[in-house]
C-alpha positions as CSV (number, residue, x, y, z in Angstrom):
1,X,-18.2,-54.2,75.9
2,X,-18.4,-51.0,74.0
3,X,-19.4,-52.7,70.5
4,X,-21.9,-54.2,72.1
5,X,-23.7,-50.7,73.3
6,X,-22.7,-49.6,69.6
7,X,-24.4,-52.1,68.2
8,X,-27.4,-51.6,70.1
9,X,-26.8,-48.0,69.4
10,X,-27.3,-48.3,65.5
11,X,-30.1,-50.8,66.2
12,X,-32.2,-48.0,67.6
13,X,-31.2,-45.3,64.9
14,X,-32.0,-47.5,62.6
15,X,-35.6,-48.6,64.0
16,X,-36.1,-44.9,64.3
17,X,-35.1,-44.2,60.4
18,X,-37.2,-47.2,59.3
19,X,-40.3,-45.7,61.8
20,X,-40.1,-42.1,60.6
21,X,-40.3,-43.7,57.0
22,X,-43.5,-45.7,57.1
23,X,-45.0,-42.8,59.1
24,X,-44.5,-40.0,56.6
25,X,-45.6,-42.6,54.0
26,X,-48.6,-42.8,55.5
27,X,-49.4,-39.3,56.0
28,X,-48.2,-39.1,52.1
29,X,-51.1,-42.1,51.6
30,X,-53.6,-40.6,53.8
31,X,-53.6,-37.1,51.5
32,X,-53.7,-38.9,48.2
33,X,-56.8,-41.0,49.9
34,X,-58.4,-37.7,50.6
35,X,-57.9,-36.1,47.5
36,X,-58.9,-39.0,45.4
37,X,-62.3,-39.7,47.4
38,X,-62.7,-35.6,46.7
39,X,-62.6,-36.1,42.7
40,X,-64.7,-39.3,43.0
41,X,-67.4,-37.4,44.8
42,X,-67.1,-34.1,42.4
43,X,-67.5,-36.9,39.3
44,X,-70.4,-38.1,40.8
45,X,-72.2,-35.0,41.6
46,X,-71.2,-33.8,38.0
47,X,-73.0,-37.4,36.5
48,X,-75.9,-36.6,38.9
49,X,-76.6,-32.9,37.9
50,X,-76.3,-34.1,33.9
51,X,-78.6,-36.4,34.6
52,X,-81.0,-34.2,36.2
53,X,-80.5,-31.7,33.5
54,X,-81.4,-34.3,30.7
55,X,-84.7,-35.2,33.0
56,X,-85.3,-31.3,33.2
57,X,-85.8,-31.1,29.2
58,X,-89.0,-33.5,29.6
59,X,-90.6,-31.8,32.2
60,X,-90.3,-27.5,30.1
């Protein structure tokens, strides 16, 4: 009777291990996510404003 309440025991724990895994993973995920879309925008803007100051040496 008692292995039995062991078992279910270590079946928790180890639910619980596996669950606080995948959730720091995706908090881990979510801030590379963020940061990435940052440096995608910033390379954007950068293309934009070089192409704006190519259009700007027409129009001197």
């Amino acid at each position: 009777m008692d292995s039995k309440g062991q078992a279910s025991a270590e079946f928790i724990l180890l639910f619980g291990g596996i669950i606080v895994v995948v959730l720091l993973a995706i908090y881990m995920y979510n801030n590379y996510v963020s940061d990435l879309s940052g440096q995608i925008s910033s390379k954007e803007l950068n293309e934009f404003n070089e192409e704006l100051n190519e259009l700007y040496k027409y129009f001197k």
